[in-house]
C-alpha positions in Angstrom: 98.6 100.3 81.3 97.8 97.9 84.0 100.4 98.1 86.9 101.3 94.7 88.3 99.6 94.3 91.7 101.6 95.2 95.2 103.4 92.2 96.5 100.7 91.4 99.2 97.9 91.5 96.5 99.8 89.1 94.3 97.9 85.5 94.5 100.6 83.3 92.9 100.1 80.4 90.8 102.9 78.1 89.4 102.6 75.1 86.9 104.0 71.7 86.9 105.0 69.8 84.3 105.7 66.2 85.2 106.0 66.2 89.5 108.9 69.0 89.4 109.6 71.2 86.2 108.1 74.6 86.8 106.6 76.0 83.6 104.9 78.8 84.1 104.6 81.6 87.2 102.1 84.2 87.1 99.5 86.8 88.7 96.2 86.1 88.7 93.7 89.4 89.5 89.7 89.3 90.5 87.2 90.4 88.5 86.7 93.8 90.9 90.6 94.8 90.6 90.3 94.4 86.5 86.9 96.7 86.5 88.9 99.2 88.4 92.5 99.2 86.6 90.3 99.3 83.5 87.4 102.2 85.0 85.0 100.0 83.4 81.6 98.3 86.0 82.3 94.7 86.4 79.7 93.5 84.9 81.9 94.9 81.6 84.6 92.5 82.5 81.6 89.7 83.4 80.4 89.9 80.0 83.9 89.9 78.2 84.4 86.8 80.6 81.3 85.4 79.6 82.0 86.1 76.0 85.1 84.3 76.0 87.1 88.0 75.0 89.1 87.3 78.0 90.3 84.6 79.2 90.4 83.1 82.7 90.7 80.9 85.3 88.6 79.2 87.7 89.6 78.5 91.3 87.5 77.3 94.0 84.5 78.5 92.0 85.8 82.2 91.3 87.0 83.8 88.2 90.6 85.1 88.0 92.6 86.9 84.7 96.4 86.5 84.7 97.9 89.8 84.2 99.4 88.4 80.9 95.9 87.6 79.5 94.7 91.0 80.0 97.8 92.4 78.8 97.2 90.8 75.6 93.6 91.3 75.2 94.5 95.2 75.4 97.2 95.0 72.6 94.5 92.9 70.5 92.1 95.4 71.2 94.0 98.6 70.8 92.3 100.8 68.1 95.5 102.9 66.2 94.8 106.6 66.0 93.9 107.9 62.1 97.7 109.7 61.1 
């Protein structure tokens, strides 16, 4: 599974509600750093992007995953092994 980037790597993005209520914190990853934690070309993660399989974010014109989304679209997309 993906390990949550090193503290340095870490870009940090937390929500407001109203002008002070925190509602959310959490780690948003490039593009590059999901095609490597997933051995998989970018343009993979480009098209699942593109595809709206994965969701993101856009800041200042660059595409970022939360570590939670991609979490999620690996349990939704787990296959189970035949028993």
């Amino acid at each position: 599974m993906l390990n949550k980037p090193k503290k340095s790597d870490t870009r940090t993005i937390c929500s407001l509600q109203s002008n002070t209520e925190l509602v959310s914190l959490f780690s948003l990853v490039t593009v590059k750093e999901v095609s490597e934690a997933l051995r998989v070309s970018r343009d993979t993660v480009y098209r699942l992007l593109d595809n709206r399989k994965l969701p993101f974010h856009m800041i200042g014109g660059c595409k970022r995953i939360a570590i939670s989304d991609l979490q999620n679209y690996l349990i939704a997309n787990k296959v189970q092994a035949h028993k």
